[in-house]
C-alpha positions as CSV (number, residue, x, y, z in Angstrom):
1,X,112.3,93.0,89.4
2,X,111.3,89.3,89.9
3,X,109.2,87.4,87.6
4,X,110.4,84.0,88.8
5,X,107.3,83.5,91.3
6,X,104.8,83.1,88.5
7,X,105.5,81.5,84.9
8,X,105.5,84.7,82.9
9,X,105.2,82.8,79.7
10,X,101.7,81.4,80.6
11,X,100.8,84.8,82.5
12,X,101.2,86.3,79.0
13,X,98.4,84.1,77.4
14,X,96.3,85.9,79.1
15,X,97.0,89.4,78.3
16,X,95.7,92.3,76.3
17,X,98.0,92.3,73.5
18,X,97.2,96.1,73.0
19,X,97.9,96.9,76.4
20,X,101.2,94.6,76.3
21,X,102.0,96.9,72.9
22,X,101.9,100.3,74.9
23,X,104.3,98.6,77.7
24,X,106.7,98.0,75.2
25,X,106.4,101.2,73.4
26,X,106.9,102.7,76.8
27,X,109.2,100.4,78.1
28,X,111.4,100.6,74.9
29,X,111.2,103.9,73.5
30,X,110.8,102.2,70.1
31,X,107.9,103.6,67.7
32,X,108.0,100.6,65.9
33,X,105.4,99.3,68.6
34,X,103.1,102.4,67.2
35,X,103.1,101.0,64.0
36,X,101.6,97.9,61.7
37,X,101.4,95.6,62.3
38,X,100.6,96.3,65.9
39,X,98.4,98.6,65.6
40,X,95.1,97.5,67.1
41,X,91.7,97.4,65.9
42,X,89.4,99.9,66.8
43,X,86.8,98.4,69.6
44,X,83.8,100.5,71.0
45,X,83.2,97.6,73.4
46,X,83.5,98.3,77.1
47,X,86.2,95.4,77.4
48,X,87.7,95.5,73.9
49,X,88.8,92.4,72.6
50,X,92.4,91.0,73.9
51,X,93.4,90.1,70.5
52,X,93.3,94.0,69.7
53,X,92.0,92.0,66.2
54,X,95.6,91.2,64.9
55,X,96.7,87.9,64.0
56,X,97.9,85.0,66.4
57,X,101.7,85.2,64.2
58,X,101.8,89.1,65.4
59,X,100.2,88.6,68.9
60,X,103.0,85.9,69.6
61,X,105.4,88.5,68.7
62,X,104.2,90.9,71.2
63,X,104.2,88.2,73.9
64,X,107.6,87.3,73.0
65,X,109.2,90.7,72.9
66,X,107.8,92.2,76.4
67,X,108.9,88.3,77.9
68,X,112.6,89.3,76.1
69,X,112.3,92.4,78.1
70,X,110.8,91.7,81.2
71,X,114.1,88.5,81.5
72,X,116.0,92.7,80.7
73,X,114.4,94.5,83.9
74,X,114.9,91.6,86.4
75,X,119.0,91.2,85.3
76,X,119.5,94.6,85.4
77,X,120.5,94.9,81.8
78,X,117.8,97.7,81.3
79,X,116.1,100.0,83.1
80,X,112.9,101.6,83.1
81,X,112.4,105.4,81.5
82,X,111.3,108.5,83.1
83,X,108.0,110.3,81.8
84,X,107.4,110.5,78.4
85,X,106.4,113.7,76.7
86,X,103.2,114.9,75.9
87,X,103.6,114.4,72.5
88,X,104.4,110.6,73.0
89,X,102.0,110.0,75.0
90,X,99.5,111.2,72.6
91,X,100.9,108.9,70.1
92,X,100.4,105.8,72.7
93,X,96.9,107.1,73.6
94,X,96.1,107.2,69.6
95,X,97.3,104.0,68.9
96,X,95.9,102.3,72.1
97,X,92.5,102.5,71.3
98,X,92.5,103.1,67.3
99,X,91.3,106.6,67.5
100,X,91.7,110.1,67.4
101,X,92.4,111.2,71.4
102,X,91.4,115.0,71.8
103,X,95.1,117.0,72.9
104,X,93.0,118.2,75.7
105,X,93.1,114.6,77.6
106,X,97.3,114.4,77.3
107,X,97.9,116.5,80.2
108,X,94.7,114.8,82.3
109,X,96.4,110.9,81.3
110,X,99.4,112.6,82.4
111,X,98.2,112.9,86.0
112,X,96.9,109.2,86.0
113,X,99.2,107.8,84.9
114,X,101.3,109.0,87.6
115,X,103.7,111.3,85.5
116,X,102.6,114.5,86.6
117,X,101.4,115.7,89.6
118,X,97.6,115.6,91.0
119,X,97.5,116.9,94.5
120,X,97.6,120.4,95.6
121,X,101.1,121.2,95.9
122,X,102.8,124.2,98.8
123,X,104.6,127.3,96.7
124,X,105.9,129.2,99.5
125,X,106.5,128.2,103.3
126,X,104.0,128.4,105.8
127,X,104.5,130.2,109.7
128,X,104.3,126.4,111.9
129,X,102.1,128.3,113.9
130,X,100.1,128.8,111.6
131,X,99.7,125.4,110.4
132,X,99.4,124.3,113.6
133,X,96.3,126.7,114.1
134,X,94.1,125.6,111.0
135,X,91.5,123.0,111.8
136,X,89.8,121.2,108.9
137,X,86.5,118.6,110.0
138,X,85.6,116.2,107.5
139,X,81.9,115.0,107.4
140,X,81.5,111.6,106.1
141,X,84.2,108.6,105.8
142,X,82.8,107.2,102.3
143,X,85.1,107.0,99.2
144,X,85.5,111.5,98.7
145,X,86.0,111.6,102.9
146,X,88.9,108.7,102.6
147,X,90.3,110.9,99.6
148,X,90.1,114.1,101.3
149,X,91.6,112.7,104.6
150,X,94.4,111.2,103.0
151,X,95.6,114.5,100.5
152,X,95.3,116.5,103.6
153,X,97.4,114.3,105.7
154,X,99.7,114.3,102.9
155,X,99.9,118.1,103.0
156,X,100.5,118.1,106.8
157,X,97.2,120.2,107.4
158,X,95.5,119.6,110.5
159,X,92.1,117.4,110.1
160,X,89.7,115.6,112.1
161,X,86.7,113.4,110.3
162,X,83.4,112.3,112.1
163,X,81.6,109.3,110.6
164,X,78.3,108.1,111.8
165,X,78.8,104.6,110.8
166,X,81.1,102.4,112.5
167,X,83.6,102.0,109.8
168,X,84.5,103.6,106.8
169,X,83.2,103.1,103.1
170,X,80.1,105.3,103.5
171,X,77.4,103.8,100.8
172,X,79.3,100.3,100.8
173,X,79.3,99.8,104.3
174,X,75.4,100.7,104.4
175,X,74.5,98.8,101.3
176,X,74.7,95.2,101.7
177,X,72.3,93.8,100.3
178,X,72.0,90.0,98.0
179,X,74.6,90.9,94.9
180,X,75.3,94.6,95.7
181,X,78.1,95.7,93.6
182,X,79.5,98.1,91.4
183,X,78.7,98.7,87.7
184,X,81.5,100.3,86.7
185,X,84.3,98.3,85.7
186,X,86.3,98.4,89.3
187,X,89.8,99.1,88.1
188,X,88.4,102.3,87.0
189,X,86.1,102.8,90.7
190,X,89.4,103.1,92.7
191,X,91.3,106.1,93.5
192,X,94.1,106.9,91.1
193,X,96.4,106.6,93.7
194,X,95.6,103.6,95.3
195,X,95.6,101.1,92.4
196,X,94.0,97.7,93.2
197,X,95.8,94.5,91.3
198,X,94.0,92.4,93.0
199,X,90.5,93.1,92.2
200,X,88.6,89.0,92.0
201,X,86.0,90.4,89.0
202,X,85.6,93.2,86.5
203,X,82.3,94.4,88.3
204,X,83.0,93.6,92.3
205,X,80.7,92.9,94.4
206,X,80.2,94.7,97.9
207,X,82.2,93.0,100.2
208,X,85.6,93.3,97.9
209,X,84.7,97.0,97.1
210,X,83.9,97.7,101.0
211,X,87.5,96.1,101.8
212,X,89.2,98.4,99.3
213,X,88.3,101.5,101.1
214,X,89.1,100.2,104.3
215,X,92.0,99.3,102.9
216,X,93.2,102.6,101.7
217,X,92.2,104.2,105.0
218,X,94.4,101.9,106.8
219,X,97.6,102.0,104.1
220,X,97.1,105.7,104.2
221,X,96.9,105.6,108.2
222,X,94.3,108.3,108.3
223,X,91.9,106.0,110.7
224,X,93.1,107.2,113.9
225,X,91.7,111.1,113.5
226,X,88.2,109.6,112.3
227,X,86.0,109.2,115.6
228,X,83.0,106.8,114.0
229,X,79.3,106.4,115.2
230,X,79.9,110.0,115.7
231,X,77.4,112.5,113.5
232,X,77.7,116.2,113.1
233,X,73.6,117.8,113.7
234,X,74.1,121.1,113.6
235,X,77.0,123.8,112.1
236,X,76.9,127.7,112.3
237,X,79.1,130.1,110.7
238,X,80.9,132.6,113.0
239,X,81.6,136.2,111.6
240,X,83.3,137.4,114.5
241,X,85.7,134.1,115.0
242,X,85.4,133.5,111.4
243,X,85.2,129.2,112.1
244,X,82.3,127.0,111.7
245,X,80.9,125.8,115.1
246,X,79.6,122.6,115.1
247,X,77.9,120.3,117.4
248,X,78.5,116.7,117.3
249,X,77.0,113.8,119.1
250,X,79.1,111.5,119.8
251,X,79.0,107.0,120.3
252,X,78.3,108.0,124.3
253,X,75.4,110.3,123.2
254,X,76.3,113.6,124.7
255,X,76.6,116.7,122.0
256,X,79.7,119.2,122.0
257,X,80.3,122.2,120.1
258,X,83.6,122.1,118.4
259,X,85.2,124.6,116.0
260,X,86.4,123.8,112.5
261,X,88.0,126.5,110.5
262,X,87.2,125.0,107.3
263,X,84.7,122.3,106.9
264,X,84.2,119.2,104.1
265,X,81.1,117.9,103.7
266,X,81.7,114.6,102.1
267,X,78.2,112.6,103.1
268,X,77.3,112.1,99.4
269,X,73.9,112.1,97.8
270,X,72.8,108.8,98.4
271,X,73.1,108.3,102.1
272,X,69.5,108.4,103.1
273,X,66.9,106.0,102.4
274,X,64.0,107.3,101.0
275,X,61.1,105.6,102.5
276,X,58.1,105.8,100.2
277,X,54.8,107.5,102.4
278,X,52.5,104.4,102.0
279,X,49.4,104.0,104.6
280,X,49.7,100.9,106.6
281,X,53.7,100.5,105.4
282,X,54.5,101.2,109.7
283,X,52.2,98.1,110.2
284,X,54.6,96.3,108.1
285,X,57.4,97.3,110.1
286,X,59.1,94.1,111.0
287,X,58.9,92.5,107.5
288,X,59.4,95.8,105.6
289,X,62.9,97.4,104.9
290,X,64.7,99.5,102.4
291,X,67.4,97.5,100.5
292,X,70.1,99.7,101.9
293,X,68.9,98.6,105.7
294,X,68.8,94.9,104.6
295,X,67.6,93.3,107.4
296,X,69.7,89.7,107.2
297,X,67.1,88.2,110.0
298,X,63.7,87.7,107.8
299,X,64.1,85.0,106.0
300,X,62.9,84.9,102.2
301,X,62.8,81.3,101.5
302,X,59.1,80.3,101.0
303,X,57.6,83.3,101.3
304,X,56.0,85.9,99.3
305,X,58.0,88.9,98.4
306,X,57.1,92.4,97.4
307,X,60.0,94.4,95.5
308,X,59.0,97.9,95.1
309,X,60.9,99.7,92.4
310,X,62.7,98.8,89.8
311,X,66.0,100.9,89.8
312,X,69.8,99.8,90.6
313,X,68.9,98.0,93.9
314,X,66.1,96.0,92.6
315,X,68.1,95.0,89.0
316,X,71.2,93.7,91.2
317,X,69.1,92.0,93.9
318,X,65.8,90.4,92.1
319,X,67.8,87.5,90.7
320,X,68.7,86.4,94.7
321,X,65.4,87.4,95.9
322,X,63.8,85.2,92.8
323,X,65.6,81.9,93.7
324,X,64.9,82.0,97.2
325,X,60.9,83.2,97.7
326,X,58.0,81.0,96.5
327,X,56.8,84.2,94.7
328,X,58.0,87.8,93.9
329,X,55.8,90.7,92.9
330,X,57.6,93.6,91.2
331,X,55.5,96.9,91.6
332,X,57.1,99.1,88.4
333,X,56.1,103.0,87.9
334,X,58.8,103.5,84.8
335,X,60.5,100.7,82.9
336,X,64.5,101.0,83.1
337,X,66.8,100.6,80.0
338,X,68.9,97.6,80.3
339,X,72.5,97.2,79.0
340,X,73.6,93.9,78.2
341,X,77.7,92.9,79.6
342,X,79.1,89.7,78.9
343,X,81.4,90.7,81.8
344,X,79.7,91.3,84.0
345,X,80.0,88.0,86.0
346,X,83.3,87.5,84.6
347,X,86.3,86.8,87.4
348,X,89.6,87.9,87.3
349,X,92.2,85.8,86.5
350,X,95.2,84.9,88.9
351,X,97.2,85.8,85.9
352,X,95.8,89.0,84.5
353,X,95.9,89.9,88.4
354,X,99.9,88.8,88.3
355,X,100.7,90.8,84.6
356,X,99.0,93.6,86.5
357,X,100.9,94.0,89.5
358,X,104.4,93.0,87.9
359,X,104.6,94.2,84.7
360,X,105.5,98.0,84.2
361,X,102.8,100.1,83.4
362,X,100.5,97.4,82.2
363,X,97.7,98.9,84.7
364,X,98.0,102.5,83.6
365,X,97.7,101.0,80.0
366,X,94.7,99.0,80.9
367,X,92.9,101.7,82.9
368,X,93.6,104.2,80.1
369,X,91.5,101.8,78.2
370,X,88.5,102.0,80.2
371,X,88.8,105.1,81.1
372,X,88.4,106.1,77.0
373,X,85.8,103.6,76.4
374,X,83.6,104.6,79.8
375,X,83.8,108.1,79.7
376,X,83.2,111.2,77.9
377,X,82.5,109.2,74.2
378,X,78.8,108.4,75.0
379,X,78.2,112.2,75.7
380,X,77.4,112.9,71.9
381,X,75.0,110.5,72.2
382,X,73.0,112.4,74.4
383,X,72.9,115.8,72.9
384,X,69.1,116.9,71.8
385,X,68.8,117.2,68.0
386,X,65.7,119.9,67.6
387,X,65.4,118.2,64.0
388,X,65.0,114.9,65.1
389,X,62.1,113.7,63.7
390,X,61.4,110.8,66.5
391,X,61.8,113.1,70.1
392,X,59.5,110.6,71.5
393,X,62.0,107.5,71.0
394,X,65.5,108.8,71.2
395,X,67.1,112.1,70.8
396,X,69.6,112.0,68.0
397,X,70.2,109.1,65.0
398,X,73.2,108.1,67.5
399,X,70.6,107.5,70.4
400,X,68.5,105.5,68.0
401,X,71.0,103.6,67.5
402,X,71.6,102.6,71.3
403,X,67.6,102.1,71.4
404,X,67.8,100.0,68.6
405,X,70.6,97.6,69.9
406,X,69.4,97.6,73.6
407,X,65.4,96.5,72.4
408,X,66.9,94.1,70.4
409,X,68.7,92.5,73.4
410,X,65.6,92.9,75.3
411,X,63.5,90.9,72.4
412,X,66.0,88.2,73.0
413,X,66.2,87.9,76.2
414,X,62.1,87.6,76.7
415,X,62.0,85.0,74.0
416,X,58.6,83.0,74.4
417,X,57.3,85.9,76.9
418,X,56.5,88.4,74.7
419,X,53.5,89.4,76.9
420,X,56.5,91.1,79.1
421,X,57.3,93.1,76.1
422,X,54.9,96.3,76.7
423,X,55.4,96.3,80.7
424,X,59.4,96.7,80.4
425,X,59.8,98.2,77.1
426,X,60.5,102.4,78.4
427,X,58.7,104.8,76.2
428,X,61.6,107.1,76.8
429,X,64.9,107.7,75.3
430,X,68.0,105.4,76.1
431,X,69.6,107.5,78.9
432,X,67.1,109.4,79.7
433,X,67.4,107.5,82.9
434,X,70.7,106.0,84.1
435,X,71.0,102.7,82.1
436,X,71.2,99.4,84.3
437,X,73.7,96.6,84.2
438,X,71.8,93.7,83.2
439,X,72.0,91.1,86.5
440,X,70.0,88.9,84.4
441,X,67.1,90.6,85.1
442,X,64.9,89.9,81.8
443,X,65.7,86.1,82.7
444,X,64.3,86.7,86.1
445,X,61.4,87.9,85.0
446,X,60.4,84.8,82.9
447,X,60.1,82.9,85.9
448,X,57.1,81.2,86.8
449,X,57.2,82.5,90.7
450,X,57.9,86.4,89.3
451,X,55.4,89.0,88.4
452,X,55.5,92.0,87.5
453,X,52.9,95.1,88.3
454,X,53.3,98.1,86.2
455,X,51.2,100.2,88.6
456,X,53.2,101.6,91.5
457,X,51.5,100.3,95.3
458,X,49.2,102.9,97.0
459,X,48.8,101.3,100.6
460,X,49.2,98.3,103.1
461,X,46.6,96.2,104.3
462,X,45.6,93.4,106.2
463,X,49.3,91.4,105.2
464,X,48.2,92.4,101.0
465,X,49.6,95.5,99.2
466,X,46.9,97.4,97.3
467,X,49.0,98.7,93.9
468,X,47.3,102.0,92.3
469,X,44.6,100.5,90.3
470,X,43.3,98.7,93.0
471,X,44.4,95.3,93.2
472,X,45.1,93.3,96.0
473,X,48.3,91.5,96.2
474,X,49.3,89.1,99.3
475,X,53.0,89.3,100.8
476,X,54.9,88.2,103.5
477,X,58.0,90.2,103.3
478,X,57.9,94.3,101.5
479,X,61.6,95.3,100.1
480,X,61.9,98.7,99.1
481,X,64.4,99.4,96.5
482,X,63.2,103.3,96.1
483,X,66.1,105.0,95.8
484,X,67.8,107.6,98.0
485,X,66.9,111.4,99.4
486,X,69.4,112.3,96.5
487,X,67.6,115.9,96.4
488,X,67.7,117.1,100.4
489,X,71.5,117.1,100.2
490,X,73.3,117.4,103.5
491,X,69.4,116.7,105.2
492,X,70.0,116.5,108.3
493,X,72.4,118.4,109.2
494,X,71.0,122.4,110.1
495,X,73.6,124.6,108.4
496,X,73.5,127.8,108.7
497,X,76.1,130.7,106.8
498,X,76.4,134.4,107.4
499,X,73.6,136.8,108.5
500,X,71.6,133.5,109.9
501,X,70.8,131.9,106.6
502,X,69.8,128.3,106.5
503,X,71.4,126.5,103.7
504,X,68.4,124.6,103.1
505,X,66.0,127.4,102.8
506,X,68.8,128.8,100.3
507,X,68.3,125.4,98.7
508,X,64.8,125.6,98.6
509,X,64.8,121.6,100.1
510,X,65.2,120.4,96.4
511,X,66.8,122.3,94.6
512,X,70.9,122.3,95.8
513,X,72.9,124.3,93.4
514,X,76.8,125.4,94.1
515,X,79.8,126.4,92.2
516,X,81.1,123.7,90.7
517,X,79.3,121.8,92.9
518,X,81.6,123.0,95.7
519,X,81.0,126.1,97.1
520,X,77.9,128.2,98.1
521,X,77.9,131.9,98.4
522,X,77.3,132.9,101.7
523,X,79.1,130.2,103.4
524,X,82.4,130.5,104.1
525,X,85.1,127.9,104.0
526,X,82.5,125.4,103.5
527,X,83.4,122.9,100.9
528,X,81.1,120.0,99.5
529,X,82.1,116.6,97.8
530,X,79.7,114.7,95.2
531,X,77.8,118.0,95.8
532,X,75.1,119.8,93.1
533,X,75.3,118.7,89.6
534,X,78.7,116.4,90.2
535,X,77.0,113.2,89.5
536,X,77.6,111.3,86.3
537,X,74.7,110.1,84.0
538,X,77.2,110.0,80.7
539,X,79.8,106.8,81.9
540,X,82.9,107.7,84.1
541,X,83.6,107.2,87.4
542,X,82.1,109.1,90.5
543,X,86.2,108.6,92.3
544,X,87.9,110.3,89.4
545,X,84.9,113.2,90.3
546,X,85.9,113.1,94.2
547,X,89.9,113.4,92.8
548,X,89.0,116.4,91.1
549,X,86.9,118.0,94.1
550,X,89.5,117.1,96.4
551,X,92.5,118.6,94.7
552,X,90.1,122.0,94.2
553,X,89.9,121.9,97.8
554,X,92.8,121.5,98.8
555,X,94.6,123.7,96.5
556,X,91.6,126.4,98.5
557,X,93.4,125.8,102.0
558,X,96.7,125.9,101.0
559,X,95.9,129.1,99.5
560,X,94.4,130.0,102.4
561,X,97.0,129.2,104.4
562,X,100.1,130.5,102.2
563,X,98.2,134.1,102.2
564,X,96.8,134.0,105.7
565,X,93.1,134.0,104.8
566,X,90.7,133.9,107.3
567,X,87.7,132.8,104.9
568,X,87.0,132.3,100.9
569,X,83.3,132.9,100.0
570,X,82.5,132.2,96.4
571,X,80.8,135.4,95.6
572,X,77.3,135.3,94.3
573,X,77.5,136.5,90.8
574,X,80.3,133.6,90.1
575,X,78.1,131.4,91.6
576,X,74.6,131.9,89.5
577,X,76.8,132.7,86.2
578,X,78.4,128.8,86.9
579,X,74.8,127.3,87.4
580,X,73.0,129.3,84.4
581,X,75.6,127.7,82.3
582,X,75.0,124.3,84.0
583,X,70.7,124.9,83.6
584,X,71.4,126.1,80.0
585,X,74.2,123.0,78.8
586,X,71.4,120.4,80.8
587,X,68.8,122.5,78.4
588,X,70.2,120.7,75.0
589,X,70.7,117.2,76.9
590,X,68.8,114.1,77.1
591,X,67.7,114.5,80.9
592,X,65.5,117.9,80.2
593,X,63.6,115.9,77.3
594,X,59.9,116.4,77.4
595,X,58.5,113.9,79.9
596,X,61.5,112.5,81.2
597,X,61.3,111.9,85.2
598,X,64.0,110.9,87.5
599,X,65.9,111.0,90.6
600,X,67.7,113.8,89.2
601,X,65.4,115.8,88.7
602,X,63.2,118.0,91.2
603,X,59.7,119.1,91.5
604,X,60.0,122.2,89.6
605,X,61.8,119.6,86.7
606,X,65.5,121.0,87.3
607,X,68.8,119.1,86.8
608,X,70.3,119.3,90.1
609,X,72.1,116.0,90.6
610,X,73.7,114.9,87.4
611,X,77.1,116.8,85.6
612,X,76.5,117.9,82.2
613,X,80.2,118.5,81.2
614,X,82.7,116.0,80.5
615,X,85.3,114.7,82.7
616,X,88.1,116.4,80.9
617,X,86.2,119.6,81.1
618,X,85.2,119.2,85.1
619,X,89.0,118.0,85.6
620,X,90.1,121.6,84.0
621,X,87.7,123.2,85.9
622,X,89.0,122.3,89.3
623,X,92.8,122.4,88.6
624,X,93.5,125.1,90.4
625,X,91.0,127.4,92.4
626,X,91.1,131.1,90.9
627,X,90.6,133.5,94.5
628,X,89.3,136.4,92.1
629,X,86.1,133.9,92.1
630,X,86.0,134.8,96.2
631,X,85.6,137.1,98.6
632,X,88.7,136.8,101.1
633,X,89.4,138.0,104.3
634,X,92.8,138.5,105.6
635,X,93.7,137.1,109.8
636,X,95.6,139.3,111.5
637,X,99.0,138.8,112.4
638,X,98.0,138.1,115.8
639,X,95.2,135.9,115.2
640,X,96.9,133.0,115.9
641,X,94.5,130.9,118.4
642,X,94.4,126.9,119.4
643,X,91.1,125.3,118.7
């Protein structure tokens, strides 16, 4: 191990010193790391303090100790342990962040932190021909496609992926508008295995985050069985042949029918514009587009911009737009909830980027970290308390809390506009709606060239937009930051299962439900990723949710293969007992309040996007498939045919 490229010493001044604690608890086997005086501070704060809140005499002492036994690793006087136990590691996990760690997450930190095994796994030996036989097509090349093309390489199963983008990256390819980025903290949006130590900020932007998954595809070398600008239109379950066949157009234009055995659909839920129906928008045409069709060639400088909506999109690209035009008009149906984060802007240092790439398990440590402070916690927060006496402001006491702290941010940050105060204050409960980032949006909209409309726009006319109360506003340029078809999942692809059934009359067009946000009855061998009710509203991250899928998945074929299945079919009572508990958990949580509209909801008011379990409950749940949940059919032992 060699440390001489970098000064370690001055590498170390910029470390978390609880972090640094757990390496050398790790490192050394010695409990005295577990105890005071190095036991940290407890810190609800996204990015908890480096300090860990001990004194500058103990933090030296840390620094000193893992430097001692860093010099140990690199002259081969020590080396470094195998797993530890679920007992320690509960220990570490407990002192790490200063508080009680459920037993139920030792076994889930166990898999990312790389001592136990997450990826399906082959019990008993497969016939080569029939290996050879099983064709898998993956639909989509975004972050679950990657994922799923890289376990199943892994397993040696036979896969082919059609993208109808260029590239890979799905949503970050599409998306590249002024400031896109993530906002969840990046070394927790990457694939637990495929860590990052060279990530340039703690919230990337688009570019660094659409070089990561191309990235992995190429370190994974699962690029050259993905055929891109290629899209799948229609698919059709075959009783008889029990495959999928599936016409695909490919980059030249002409459509083929190919057969899949099994088939992932891993196109996401935000992969198609949603382009509001506003008379006289077409006339707009060449100086109207959706932020996630940025078009690069109409300039903004000077003119007069419309930005219509105010969700993710419009918070990260306002502040770009702002600087540029000689005047934006923000058209606003709902208000959004705005979280404040001082790191949001913050870069990475060379030297936390060097301490995390060289020194042992200093990345697990930190990810652990964010993982506990950005997941499951906030959950509580959003239960629905039937005494609460204030249902119209918050939800719980903790929830008032959060409204407290966030309105008193937004106060401050409209100092000396207080006449912005009723147009962005939401009448709704924090979380009701997915809490934004804050890309110094209140800031933005105290400029003098910014205004805001809290009326939504009901037509286009003669170069003006006419908002719904009538008013006339001029514009030169129309951005639409409306969001996504979340609800039409896998629109437009016609998929139809057994006895003719369209999935999407199944579906009812809004309303998507499968189990476990995987399977649909009916369907056979058809598997979804960031399917029904898989989306996160609570904190997490949506790659940790494609892990999960994908190992469920995969542990499906290989079961399929090991036992010579022709088809799994969730069966239908599994199925609707799996989404009456979903409807009935979603029934006590913040997004079925009274009066609470969003993306995740449908017409008929219904949950269908967002997760209402915890991680470490979701993680359980797709462990290991259970066949009892399916109806199987066996091949026969002669029903060995090439695709």
């Amino acid at each position: 191990m060699k440390t001489s490229n970098f000064n370690l010493h001055d590498a170390l001044k910029h470390a978390s010193i609880p972090t640094l604690t757990m390496c050398l608890a790790q490192i050394t086997g010695d409990e005295c790391w577990l105890e005071a005086p190095f036991v940290p501070q407890k810190d609800v704060r996204l990015f908890a303090d480096e300090s860990g809140g001990l004194d500058e005499a103990t933090q030296q002492a840390v620094r000193d100790a893992i430097e001692k036994v860093m010099g140990e690793l690199e002259r081969g006087d020590r080396s470094l342990p195998g797993a530890p136990d679920q007992e320690q590691l509960a220990r570490m996990m407990r002192t790490c962040v200063a508080e009680p760690v459920p037993a139920e997450y030792v076994p889930l930190m166990m898999e990312e932190f790389g001592f136990a095994q997450r990826d399906a796994a082959w019990h008993e030996p497969v016939p080569r021909a029939r290996l050879e036989d099983f064709q898998v097509l993956i639909v989509g090349a975004g972050m679950s496609g990657i994922c799923a093309a890289v376990k199943l390489e892994q397993l040696g199963i036979r896969w082919t992926l059609v993208e109808k983008n260029a590239d890979v990256g799905g949503v970050w390819m599409n998306n590249d508008y002024p400031e896109a980025g993530v906002d969840t903290p990046n070394h927790f949006y990457s694939y637990s295995f495929a860590p990052n130590t060279g990530w340039t900020g703690y919230f990337s932007k688009r570019d660094e985050v659409w070089k990561y998954f191309r990235d992995v595809a190429d370190r994974f070398n699962v690029r050259e069985k993905m055929r891109f600008s290629t899209e799948v239109n229609a698919m059709a379950w075959n009783d008889e042949a029990q495959r999928w066949e599936v016409d695909i157009t490919a980059q030249d234009g002409v459509t083929r029918r190919e057969q899949a055995h099994a088939v992932i659909c891993a196109v996401g839920q935000l992969n198609r514009p949603k382009i509001p129906s506003i008379p006289g928008l077409a006339d707009f045409a060449e100086r109207a587009f959706h932020t996630a069709e940025w078009r690069h060639d109409v300039p903004l400088d000077g003119k007069r911009v419309a930005l219509v909506g105010t969700g993710a999109s419009s918070m990260q690209v306002l502040r770009t737009v702002a600087e540029k035009a000689a005047h934006v008009t923000i058209f606003q149906r709902s208000p959004q909830w705005v979280r404040p984060s001082t790191d949001y802007h913050r870069k990475v240092t060379p030297e936390v980027n060097w301490l995390l790439e060289h020194v042992p398990y200093y990345y697990q440590w930190y990810r652990f970290g964010l993982f506990w402070r950005f997941a499951d916690g906030l959950l509580k927060s959003l239960d629905r308390d039937p005494d609460w006496p204030h249902p119209g402001r918050s939800v719980n006491k903790r929830n008032d809390r959060h409204r407290q702290q966030l309105t008193e941010y937004l106060l401050a940050e409209l100092e000396g506009r207080e006449d912005l105060v009723p147009k962005v204050l939401p009448d709704y409960p924090p979380y009701g709606k997915r809490i934004l980032v804050d890309n110094d949006w209140y800031r933005t909209l105290k400029r003098d060239n910014v205004s805001l409309v809290n009326a939504g726009v009901s037509s286009v006319s003669n170069g003006e937009l006419v908002d719904s109360e009538g008013t006339r506003h001029p514009v030169d340029v129309i951005v639409l930051g409306t969001g996504f078809e979340a609800g039409q999942m896998l629109m437009p692809m016609e998929i139809t299962g057994r006895a003719g059934v369209r999935l999407h009359d199944l579906w009812e067009g809004d309303n998507p439900r499968a189990y476990k946000g995987i399977t649909v009855p009916g369907f056979p061998n058809l598997f979804c990723l960031y399917g029904p009710n898989t989306n996160l509203g609570h904190g997490g991250s949506v790659i940790f949710q494609a892990e999960c899928q994908v190992k469920y998945v995969t542990a499906c074929l290989v079961a399929m293969l090991e036992k010579n299945l022709a088809s799994i079919d969730v069966r239908s009572e599994v199925h609707d007992s799996y989404n009456q508990q979903v409807d009935e958990e979603h029934g006590r949580l913040i997004w079925t309040h009274p009066g609470m509209t969003s993306w995740h909801r449908n017409a008929q008011g219904r949950v269908f996007s967002t997760m209402p379990w915890r991680l470490v409950d979701y993680w359980n749940m797709t462990r290991e498939p259970d066949l009892a949940d399916y109806r199987v059919e066996s091949r026969l032992p002669h029903d060995v045919r090439v695709s």
